[in-house]
C-alpha positions as CSV (number, residue, x, y, z in Angstrom):
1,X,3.7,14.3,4.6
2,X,1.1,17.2,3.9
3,X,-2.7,15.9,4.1
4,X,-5.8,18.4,2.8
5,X,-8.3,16.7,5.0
6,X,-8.2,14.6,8.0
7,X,-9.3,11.5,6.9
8,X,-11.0,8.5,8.8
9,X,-10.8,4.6,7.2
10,X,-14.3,2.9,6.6
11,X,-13.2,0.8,9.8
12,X,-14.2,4.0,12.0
13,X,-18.5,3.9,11.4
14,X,-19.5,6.8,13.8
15,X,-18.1,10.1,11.6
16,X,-19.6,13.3,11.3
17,X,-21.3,14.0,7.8
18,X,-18.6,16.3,6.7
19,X,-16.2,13.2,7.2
20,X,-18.9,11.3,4.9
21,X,-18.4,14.2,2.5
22,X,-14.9,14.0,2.6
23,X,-14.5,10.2,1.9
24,X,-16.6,10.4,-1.1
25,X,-14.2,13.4,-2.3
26,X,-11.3,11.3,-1.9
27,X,-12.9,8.4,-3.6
28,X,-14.1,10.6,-6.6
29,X,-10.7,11.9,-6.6
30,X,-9.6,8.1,-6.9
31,X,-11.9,7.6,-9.5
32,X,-10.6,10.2,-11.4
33,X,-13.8,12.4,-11.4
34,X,-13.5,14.8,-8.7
35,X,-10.1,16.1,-9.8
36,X,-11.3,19.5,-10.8
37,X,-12.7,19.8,-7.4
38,X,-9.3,19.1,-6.2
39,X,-6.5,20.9,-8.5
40,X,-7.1,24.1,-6.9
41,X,-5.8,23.1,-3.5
42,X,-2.7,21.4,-4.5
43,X,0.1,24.1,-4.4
């Protein structure tokens, strides 16, 4: 399994501000708006 980001679940509250920005990209991904953002990395 290939992951972009190391990613922490909401159950871990003390995370840098780079994790905050990278739960809200995976979110938005989710959500279906941040998928522009995130085409460019896939291979």
């Amino acid at each position: 399994m290939y992951a972009f980001y190391q990613y922490y679940p909401m159950q871990f509250k003390k995370v840098s501000q780079r994790d905050w920005q990278v739960r809200k990209l995976i979110w938005d991904f989710k959500d279906g708006r941040a998928y522009k953002a995130v085409a460019p990395q896939t291979p």
